[in-house]
VMD Tcl script that draws the C-alpha trace (Angstrom):
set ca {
  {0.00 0.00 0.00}
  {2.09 2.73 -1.45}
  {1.23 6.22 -2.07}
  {3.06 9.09 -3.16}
  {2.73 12.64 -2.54}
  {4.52 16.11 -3.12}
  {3.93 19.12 -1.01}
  {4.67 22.56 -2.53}
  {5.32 25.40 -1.16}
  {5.52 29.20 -2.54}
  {9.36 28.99 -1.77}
  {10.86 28.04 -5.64}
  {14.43 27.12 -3.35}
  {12.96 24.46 -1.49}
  {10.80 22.95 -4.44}
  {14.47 21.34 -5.12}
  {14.97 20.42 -1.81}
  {12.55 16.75 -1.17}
  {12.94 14.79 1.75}
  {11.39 11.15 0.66}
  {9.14 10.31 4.36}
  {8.17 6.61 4.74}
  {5.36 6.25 7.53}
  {4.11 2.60 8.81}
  {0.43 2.40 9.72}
  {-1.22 0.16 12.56}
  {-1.56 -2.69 9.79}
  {1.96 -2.48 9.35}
  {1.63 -1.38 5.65}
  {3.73 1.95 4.26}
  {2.67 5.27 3.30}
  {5.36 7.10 1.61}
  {5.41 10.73 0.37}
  {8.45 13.13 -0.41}
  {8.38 16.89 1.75}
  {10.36 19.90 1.85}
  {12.48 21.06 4.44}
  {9.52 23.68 5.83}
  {7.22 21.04 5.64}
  {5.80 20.85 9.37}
  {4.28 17.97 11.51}
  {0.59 18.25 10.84}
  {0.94 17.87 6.76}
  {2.33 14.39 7.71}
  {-0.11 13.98 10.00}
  {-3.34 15.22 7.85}
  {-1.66 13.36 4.77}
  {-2.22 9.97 6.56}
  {-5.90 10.66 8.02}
  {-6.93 11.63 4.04}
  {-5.39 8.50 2.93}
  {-7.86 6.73 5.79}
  {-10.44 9.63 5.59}
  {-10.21 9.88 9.21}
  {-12.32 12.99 11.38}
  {-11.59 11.90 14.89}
  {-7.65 12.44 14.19}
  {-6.78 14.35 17.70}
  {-6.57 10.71 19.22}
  {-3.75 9.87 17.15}
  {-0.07 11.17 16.16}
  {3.21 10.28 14.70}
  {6.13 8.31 16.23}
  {9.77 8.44 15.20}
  {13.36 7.04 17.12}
  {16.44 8.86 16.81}
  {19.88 7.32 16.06}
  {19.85 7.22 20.41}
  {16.81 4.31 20.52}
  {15.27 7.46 21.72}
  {11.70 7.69 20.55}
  {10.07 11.06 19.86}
  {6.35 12.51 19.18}
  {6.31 14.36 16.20}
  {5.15 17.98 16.84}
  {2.91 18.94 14.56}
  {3.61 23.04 14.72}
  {7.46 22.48 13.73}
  {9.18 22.09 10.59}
  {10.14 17.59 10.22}
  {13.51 18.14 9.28}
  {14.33 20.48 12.33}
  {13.28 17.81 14.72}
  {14.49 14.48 12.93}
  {17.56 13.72 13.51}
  {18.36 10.41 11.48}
  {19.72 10.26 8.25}
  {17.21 10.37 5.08}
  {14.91 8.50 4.03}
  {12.60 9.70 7.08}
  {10.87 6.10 8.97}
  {8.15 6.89 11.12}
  {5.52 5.26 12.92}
  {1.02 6.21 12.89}
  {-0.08 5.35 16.29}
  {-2.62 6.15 18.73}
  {-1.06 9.11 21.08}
  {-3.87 9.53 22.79}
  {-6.47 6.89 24.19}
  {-10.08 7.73 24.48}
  {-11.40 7.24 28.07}
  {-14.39 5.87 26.94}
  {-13.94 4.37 23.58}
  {-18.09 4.44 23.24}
  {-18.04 7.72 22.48}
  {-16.28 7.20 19.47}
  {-18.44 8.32 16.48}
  {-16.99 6.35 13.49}
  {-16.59 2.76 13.05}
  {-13.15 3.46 11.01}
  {-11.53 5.19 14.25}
  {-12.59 2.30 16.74}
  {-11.23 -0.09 14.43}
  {-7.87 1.75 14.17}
  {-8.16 1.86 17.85}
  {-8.41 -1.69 18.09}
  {-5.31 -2.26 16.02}
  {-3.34 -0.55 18.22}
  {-4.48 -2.32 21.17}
  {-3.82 -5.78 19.58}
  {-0.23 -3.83 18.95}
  {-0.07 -3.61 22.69}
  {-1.10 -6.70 23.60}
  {1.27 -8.43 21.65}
  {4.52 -5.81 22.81}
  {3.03 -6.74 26.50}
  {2.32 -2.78 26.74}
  {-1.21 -3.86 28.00}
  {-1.44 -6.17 30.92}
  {-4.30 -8.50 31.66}
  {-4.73 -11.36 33.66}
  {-5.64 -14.84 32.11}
  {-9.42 -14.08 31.99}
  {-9.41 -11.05 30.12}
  {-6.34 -11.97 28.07}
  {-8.55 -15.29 26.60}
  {-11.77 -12.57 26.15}
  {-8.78 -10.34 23.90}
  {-7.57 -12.62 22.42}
  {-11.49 -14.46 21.25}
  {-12.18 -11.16 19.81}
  {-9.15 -10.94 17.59}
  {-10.08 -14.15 16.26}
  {-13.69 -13.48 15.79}
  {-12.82 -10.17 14.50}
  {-10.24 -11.87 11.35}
  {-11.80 -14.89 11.20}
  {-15.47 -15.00 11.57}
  {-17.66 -17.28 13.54}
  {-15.89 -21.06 13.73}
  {-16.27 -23.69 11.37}
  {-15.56 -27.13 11.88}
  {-15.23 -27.88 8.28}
  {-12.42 -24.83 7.80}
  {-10.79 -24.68 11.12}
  {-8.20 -27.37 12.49}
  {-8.09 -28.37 15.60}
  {-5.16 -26.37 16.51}
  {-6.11 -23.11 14.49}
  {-5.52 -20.80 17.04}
  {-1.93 -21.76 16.58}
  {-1.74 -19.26 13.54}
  {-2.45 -16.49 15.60}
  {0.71 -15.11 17.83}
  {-1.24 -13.00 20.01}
  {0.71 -12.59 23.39}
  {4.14 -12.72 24.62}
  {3.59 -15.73 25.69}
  {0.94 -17.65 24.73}
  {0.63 -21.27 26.46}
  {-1.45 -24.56 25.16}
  {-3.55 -23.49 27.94}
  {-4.29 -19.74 26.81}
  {-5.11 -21.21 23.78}
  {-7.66 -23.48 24.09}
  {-9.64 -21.31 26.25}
  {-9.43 -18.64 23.76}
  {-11.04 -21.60 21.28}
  {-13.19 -22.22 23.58}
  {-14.89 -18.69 23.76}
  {-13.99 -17.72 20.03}
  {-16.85 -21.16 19.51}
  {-19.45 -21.01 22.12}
  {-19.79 -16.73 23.13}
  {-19.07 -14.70 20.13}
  {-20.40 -16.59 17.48}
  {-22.47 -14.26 14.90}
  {-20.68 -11.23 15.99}
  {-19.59 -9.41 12.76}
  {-16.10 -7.59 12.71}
  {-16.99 -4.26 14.15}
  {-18.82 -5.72 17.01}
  {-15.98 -7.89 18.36}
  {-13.59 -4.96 17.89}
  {-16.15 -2.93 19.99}
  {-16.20 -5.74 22.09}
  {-12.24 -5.93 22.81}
  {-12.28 -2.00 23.42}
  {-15.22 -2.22 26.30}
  {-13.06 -4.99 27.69}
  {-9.51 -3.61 27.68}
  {-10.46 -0.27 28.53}
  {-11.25 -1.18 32.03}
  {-7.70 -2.65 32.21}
  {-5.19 -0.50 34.23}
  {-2.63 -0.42 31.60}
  {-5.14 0.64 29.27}
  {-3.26 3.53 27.41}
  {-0.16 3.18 29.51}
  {3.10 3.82 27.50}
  {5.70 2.55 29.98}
  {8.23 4.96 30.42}
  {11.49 3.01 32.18}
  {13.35 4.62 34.92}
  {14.38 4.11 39.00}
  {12.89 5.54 42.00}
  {14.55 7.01 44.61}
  {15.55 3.65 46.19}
  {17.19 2.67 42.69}
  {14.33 0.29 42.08}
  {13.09 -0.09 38.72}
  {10.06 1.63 38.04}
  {7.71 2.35 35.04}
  {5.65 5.40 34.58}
  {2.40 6.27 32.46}
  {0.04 8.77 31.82}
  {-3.47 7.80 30.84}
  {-7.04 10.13 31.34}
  {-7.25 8.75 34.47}
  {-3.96 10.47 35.70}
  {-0.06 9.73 36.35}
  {0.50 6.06 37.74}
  {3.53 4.22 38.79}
  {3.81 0.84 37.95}
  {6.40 -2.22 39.88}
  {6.16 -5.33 38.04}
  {2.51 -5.88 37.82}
  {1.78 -3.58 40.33}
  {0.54 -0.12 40.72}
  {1.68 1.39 43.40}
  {1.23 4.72 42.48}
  {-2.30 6.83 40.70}
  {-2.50 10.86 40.87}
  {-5.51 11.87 39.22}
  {-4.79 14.55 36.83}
  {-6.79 17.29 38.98}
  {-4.13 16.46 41.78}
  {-1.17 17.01 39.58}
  {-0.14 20.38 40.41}
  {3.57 20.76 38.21}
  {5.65 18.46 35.86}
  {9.31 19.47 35.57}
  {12.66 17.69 34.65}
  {16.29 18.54 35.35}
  {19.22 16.95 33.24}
  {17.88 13.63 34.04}
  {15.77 13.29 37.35}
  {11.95 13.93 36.48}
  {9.54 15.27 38.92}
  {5.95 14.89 39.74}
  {4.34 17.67 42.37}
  {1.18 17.35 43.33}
  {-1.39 16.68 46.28}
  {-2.69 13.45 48.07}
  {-4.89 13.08 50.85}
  {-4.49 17.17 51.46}
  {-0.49 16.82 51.39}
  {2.07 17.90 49.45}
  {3.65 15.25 47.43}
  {6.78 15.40 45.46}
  {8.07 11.96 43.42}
  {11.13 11.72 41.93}
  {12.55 9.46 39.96}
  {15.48 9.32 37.27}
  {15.55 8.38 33.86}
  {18.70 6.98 31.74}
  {19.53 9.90 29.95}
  {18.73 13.27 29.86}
  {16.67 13.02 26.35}
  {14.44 10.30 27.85}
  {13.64 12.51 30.70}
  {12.97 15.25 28.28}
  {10.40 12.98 26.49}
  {8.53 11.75 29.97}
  {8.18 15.08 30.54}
  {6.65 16.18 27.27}
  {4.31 13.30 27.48}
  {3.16 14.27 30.90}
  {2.35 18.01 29.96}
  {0.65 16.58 27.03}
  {-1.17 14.04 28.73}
  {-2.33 16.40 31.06}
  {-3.72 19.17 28.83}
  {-5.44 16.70 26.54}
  {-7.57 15.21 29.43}
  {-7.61 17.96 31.71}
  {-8.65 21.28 30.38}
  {-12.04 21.96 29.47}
  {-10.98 23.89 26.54}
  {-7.54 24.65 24.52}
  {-7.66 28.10 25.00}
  {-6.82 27.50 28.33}
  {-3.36 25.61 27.48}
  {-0.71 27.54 28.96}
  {2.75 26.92 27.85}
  {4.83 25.54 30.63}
  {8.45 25.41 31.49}
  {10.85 22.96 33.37}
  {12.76 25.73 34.88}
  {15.50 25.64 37.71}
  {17.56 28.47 39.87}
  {20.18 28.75 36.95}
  {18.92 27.96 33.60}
  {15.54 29.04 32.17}
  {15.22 24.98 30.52}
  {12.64 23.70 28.49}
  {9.52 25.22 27.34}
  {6.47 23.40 25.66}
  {2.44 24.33 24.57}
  {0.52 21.82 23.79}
  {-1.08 22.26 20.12}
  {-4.39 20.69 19.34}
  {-7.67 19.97 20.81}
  {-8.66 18.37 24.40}
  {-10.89 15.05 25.03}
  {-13.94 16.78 25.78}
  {-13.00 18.94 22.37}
  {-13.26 16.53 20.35}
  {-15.75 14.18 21.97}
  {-18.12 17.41 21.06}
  {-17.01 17.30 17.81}
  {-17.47 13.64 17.30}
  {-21.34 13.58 18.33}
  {-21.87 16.30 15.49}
  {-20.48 14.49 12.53}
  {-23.20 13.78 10.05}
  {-21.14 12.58 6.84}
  {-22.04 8.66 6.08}
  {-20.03 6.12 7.77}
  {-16.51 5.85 5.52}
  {-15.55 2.46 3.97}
  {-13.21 0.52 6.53}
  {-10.55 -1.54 4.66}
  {-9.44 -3.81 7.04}
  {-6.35 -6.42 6.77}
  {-7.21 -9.55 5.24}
  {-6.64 -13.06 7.45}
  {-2.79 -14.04 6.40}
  {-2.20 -9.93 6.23}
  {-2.31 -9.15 10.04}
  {0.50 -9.07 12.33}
  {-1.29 -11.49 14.91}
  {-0.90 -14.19 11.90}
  {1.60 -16.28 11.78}
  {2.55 -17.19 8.27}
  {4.86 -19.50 6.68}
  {7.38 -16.45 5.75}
  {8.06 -15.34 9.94}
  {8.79 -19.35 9.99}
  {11.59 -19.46 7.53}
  {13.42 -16.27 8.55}
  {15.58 -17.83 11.65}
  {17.13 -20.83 11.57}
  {15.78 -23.90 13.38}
  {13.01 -21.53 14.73}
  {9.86 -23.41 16.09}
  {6.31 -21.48 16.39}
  {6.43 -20.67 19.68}
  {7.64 -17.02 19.60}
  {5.51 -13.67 18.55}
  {5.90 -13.16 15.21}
  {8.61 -11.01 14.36}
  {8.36 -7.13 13.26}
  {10.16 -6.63 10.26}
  {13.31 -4.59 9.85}
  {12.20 -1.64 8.96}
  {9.89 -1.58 11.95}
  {12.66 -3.08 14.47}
  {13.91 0.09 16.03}
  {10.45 0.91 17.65}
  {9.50 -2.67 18.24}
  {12.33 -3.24 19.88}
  {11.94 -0.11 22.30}
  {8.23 -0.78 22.62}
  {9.70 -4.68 23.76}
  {12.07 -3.46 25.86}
  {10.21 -1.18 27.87}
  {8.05 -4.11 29.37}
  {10.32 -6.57 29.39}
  {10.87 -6.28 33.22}
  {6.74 -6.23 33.77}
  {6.11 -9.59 31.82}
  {9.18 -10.93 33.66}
  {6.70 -10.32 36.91}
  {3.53 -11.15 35.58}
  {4.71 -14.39 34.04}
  {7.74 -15.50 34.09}
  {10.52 -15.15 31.31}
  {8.96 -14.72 27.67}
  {9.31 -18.06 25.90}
  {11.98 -18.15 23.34}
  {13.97 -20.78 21.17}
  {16.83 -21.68 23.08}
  {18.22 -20.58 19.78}
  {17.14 -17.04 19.50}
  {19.05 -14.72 22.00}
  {19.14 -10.86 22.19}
  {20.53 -8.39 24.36}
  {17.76 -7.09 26.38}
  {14.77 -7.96 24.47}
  {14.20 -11.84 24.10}
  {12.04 -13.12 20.88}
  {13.62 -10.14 18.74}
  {16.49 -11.67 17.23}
  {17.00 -12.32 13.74}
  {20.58 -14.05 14.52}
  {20.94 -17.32 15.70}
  {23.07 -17.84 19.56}
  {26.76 -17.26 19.18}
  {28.53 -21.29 18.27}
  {31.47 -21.69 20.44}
  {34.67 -22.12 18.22}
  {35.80 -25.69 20.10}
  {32.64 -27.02 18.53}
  {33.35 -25.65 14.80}
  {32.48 -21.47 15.67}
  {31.01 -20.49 12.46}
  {31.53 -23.54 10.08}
  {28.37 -24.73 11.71}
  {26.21 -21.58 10.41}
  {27.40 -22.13 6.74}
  {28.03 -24.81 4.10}
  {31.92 -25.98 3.55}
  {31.77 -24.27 0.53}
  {30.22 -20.86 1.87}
  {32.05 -20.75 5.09}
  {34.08 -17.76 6.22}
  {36.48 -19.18 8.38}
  {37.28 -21.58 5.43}
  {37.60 -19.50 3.09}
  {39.78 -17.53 5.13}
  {42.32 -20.30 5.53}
  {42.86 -21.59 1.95}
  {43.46 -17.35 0.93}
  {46.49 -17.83 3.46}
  {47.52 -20.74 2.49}
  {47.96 -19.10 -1.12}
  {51.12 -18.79 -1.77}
  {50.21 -15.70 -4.94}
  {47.82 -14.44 -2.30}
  {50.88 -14.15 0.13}
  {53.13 -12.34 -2.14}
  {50.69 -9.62 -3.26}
  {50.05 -9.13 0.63}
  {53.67 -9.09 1.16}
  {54.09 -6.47 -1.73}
  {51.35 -4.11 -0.53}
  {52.97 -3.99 2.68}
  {55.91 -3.05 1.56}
  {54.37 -0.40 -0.62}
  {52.63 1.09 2.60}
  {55.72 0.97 4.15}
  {58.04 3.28 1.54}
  {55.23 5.66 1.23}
  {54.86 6.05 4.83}
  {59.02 7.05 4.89}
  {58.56 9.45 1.87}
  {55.90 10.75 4.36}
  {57.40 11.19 6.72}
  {60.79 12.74 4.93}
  {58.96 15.20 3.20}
  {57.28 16.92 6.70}
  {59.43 20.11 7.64}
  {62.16 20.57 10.10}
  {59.95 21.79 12.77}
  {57.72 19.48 12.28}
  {60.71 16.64 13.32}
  {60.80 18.68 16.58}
  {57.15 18.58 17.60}
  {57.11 14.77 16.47}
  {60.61 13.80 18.37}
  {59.42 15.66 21.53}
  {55.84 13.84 21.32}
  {57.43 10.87 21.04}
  {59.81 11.66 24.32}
  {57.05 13.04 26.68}
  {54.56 9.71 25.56}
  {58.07 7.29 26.27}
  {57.17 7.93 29.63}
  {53.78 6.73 30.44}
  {53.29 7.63 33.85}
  {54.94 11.25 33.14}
  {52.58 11.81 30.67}
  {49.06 10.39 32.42}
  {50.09 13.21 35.21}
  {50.80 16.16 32.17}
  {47.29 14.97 30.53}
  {45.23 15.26 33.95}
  {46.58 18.53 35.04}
  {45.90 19.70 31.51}
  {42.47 18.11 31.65}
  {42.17 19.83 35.41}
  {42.99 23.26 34.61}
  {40.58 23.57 31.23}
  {38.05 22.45 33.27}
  {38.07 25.43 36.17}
  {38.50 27.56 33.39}
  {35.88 27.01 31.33}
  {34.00 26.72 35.02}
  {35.02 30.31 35.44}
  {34.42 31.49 31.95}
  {31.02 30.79 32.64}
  {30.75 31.19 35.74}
  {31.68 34.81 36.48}
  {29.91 36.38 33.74}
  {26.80 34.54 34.54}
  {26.91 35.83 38.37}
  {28.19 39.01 37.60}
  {25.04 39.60 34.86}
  {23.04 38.40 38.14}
  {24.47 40.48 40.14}
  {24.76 43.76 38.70}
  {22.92 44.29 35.82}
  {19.81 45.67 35.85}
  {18.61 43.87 32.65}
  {14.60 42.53 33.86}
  {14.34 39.91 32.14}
  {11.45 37.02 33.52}
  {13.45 34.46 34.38}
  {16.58 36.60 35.96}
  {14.29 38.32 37.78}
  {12.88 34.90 39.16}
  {16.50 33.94 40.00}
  {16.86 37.09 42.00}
  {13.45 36.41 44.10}
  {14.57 33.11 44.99}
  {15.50 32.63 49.02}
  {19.04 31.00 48.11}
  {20.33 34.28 46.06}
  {19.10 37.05 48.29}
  {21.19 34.58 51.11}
  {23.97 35.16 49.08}
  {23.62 38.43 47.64}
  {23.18 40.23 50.93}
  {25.97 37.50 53.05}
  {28.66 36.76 51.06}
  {28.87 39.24 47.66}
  {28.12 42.73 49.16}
  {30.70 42.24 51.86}
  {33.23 40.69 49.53}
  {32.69 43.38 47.37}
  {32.91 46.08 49.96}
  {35.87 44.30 50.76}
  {37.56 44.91 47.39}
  {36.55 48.54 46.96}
  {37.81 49.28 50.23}
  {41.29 47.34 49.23}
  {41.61 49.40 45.88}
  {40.69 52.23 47.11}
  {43.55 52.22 49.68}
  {45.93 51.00 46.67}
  {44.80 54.26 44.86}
  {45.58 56.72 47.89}
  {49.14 55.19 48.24}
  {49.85 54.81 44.61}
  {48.77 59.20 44.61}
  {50.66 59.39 48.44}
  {53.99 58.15 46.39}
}
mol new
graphics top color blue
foreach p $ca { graphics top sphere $p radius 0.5 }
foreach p [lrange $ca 0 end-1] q [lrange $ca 1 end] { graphics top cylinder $p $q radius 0.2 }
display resetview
């Protein structure tokens, strides 16, 4: 499902200038289109709700990871290439950014179903947590949904094999999941079984939750969320932690610790918790201002922009753009167009399949993994696998995997067989004797033609590293012979390099220091946020205790320097 589209702008310089943007949908097919470098967020975004023909589009936004593993929200008010960072051809990711707190208020048939593809996507990332009950309910709808009611004639015995719906999915899982898809939902049509599975995993607790991994202030491994309820906290399977959104009072981040100030049980509360880097606390935070004004305010007018500001730096500043939940649950009930024609994936098509091509891409791989995202697509899976990873470890043990399928982190997303030991053949096992490496390595040695032209390129290196090397200039002889004495000794020089290191770094410490306390101190430029700096407890401390006597001090030294230098 390719498309292609061009979008022009009054600029004739930039009409040379195309960016080609590749964007996979929920049913894992590809929209592609080429923009300019002022092309901003929401053409992207209204170029893939035309191709569906999709109204209710505030629920939804699109996803990108830098070269980091960091993923990003795309904002729709700033130009794409300012905010990607990767190298060209743009991938990105449709997905659901926001989920509807009560998906019955959904107008259209076409946005429920959408809906519903992104929570099978979550289901089968382990994203939305259920326990066994509600996972067979799930995973009966999914089947009812692609399949139909069951036939005897047209379904094996084991068909619910074919379908890779959870992390791990047991004989046991299965056959109740058979067991409902035959006797409860039969004569449901598509749309009502998708209906079905939102009723049902809306009143789940991870319902919407994007897990956002990071460490407490114990160092224990936590995993945040936003979702219309509010801000939760989540330890393995556990929530140990809701603050409705009306009790959230401030959201702010510095370098990498993230905090969340609010009020419970008429008391102040401040957590804190730290994130791996500062761009992934950057992102939390984002999320959580976003998440807050979408289910919060009444109307987007009353959006403020907000700022994660400290006593020093001004920091990051952010508005959201767009309309709130009750918005665009207004604007929902008044749509009056006829209902728009809902394509959905054919059985064979959707991810939750598992066809014969997943089964011949690894090596000695049984069906008893997920089905595995393609490459294009690995970068986010692999986040979106990650992030739970620890949470399904609680809930239910390790995820099953071939003993053959191993990667760092994230088990079941491997496209490389284990590592072979090289006392039991190392790689001649992975290849034929013909194709093999480590083979083919050996008989080039053993050449003895092969030798000789290694031997002369060698020697070639070698002479034209001397003529090199003669040709520099005399000074040049000095600097290098010098080098070469100070590095001889290697303790001598570890010492030279640390007090180098040492003194650039006070320095630059004072090069920015000074100036910056100095414009503190005794300009009288207003600015907002100096003048916040100045109002703060800590600097009037110091103003008043330490500077103004210090600098009394120093007038009062000069000044007597002055009277003897005019004395003399």
């Amino acid at each position: 499902m390719m498309k292609m589209l061009r979008f022009r702008s009054p600029s004739i310089r930039s009409l040379d200038q195309e960016i080609p943007c590749t964007i996979r949908l929920l049913d894992d097919s590809e929209l592609s289109c080429s923009i300019q470098r002022d092309t901003k967020g929401q053409f992207l975004l209204d170029h893939v709700c035309n191709h569906y023909n999709l109204l209710e589009k505030d629920y939804f936004g699109i996803r990108y990871v830098d070269p980091e593993k960091q993923r990003h929200w795309l904002e729709p008010n700033k130009p794409v290439v300012r905010q990607m960072k990767s190298h060209q051809p743009y991938m990105m990711c449709f997905r659901v950014k926001f989920y509807p707190h009560e998906p019955m208020k959904i107008k259209e048939e076409l946005t429920r179903y959408l809906l519903y593809l992104q929570l099978k996507r979550d289901i089968y990332h382990g994203r939305l947590l259920c326990p066994f009950a509600e996972a067979a309910y799930l995973g009966a709808c999914i089947v009812q949904a692609e399949l139909g009611d069951y036939d005897a004639e047209e379904h094996p015995s084991d068909y619910i094999r074919d379908f890779k719906l959870f992390p791990k999915q047991s004989l046991k899982l299965e056959r109740k999941i058979m067991e409902i898809h035959k006797n409860e939902l039969r004569g449901q049509s598509a749309a009502l079984a998708e209906l079905n599975m939102l009723q049902r995993a809306h009143s789940l607790e991870t319902y919407g939750v994007d897990p956002h991994p990071c460490k407490d202030f114990t160092g224990a491994t936590a995993f945040l969320g936003f979702t219309a309820t509010g801000f939760v906290v989540f330890q393995g399977n556990k929530r140990i932690h809701l603050l409705k959104w009306m009790d959230v009072s401030k959201l702010k981040f510095e370098g990498k610790t993230f905090y969340v100030i609010g009020i419970q049980k008429e008391k102040k509360l401040v957590l804190t918790f730290h994130t791996s880097t500062p761009a992934a606390c950057k992102h939390l935070w984002k999320c959580g201002v976003e998440n807050q004004a979408f289910y919060k305010c009444a109307k987007s007018s009353q959006i403020k922009t907000v700022s994660s500001s400290n006593i020093f730096f001004k920091g990051s500043r952010f508005r959201y753009s767009g309309r709130v939940a009750k918005e665009v649950i207004e604007a929902s009930s008044k749509i009056q167009r006829e209902a728009p024609e809902v394509r959905r994936a054919q059985f064979g098509q959707s991810r939750s399949f598992n066809s014969l091509s997943h089964k011949n891409l690894i090596m000695n791989m049984e069906p008893l993994v997920p089905a595995l995202p393609s490459t294009n697509e690995y970068e986010e899976t692999a986040a979106d696998s990650g992030r739970m990873i620890l949470l399904l470890m609680h809930t239910a043990g390790s995820v099953s995997c071939h003993p053959d399928v191993t990667v760092t982190g994230v088990p079941c997303a491997s496209m490389l067989p284990s590592p072979v030991d090289d006392s039991q053949g190392g790689v001649d096992l992975l290849f034929s004797p013909i194709q093999s490496p480590a083979r083919l390595l050996r008989e080039l040695h053993a050449d003895p033609d092969i030798q000789a032209q290694l031997e002369a390129e060698r020697a070639r290196d070698r002479a034209y590293e001397r003529t090199r090397l003669a040709a520099r200039s005399p000074m040049s002889g000095v600097l290098t012979n010098s080098l070469r004495l100070l590095s001889s000794n290697e303790r001598v020089n570890a010492c030279v390099l640390s007090v180098v290191r040492f003194i650039s770094v006070v320095v630059g410490v004072l090069l920015i220091t000074v100036p910056a306390l100095l414009l503190l101190l005794e300009s009288d430029i207003d600015w907002s946020f100096l003048h916040e700096i100045r109002q703060t407890p800590e600097f009037e401390q110091f103003h008043y205790e330490y500077y103004c006597p210090l600098r009394r001090w120093i007038l009062c030294r000069i000044s007597m320097a002055m009277e003897n230098l005019w004395s003399d």
